[in-house]
C-alpha positions in Angstrom: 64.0 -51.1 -35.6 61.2 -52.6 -34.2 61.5 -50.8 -31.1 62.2 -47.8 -32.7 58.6 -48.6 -34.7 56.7 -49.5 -31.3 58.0 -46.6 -30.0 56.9 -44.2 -32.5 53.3 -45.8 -32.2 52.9 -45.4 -29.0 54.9 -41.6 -29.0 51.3 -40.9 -31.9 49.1 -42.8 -29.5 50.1 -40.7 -26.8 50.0 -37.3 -28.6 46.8 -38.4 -30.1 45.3 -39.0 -26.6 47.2 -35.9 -25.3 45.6 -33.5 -28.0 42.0 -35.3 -28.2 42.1 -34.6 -23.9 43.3 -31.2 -24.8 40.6 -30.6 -26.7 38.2 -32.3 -24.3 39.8 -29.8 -21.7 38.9 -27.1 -23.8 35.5 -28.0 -24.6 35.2 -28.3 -20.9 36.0 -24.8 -20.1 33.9 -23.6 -23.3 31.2 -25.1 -21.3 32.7 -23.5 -18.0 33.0 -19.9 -19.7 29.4 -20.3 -21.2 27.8 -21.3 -17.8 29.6 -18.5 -16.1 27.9 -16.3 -18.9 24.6 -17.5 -18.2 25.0 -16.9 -14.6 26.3 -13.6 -14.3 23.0 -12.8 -16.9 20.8 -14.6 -14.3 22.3 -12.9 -11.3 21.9 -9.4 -13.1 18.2 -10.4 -14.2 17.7 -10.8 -10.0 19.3 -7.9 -9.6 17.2 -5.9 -11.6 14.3 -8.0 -9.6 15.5 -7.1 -6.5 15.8 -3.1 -7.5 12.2 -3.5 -9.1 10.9 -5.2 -5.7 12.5 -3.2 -3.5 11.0 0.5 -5.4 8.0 -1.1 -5.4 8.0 -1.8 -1.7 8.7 1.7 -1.1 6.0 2.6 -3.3 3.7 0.5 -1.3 4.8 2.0 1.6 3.8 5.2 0.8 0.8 4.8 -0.3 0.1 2.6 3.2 1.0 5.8 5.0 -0.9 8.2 2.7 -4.3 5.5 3.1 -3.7 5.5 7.0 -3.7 9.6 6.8 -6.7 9.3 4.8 -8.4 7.3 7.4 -7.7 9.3 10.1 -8.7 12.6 8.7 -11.4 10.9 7.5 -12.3 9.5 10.7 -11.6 13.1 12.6 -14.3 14.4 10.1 -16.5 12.1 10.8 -16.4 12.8 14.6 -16.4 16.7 13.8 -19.9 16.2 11.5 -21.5 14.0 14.1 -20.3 16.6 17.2 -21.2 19.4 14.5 -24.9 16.9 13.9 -25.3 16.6 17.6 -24.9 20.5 18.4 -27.3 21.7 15.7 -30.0 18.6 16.9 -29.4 20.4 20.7 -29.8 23.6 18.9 -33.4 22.7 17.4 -34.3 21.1 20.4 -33.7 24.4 22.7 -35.2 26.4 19.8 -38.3 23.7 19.7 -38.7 23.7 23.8 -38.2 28.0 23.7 -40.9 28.3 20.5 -43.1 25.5 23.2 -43.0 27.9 26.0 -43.6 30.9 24.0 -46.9 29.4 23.1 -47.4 28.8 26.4 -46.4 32.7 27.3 -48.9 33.9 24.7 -51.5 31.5 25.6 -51.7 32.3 29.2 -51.3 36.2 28.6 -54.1 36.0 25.9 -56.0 34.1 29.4 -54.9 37.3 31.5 -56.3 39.8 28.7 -59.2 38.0 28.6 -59.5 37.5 32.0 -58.9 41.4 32.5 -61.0 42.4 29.5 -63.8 40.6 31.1 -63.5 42.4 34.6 -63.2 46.0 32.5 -65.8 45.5 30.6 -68.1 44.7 34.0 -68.0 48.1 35.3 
């Protein structure tokens, strides 16, 4: 009977420590399945990261190739007003040298009228 007894006792013992590392197993993959939740959140958080990086990278893009546009056309106009600036400066400068040798026409014509006036009026 004793046997019987031990036997018994350590049958309990064993089911005990088989259900308390059943339950430890289970608490385990509680753990596990919880872990696993808070991953797949994480990874779908980056994802979402990723999507928001990778729009705004195309955004930035654009606008990189819209401000390098700008810049050129800007710097075309630029040239155009300074070739425009340097035409119109040539333009007053003939105007100023042709209104310089008018003047000097008229001068030297009023000289000849006065110069003829004079030899009329001697005869």
């Amino acid at each position: 009977m004793t046997l019987l007894l031990q036997l018994r006792t350590e049958l309990e013992v064993g089911l005990k420590v088989a259900k308390e590392a059943s339950q430890q197993a289970e608490s385990e993959r509680e753990q596990v399945r919880s872990q696993q939740c808070h991953l797949n959140e994480e990874r779908r958080r980056l994802e979402d990261f990723e999507c928001d990086l990778t729009s705004r990278a195309h955004e930035l893009e654009t606008l990189t190739q819209i401000a390098v546009a700008t810049k050129e056309e800007g710097r075309r106009a630029l040239e155009e007003a300074r070739k425009i600036e340097k035409q119109r400066s040539e333009q007053a400068a003939d105007i100023q040298r042709q209104l310089t040798e008018l003047r000097d026409r008229e001068k030297r014509l009023a000289q000849v009228r006065y110069l003829h006036s004079g030899t009329y009026c001697s005869f």
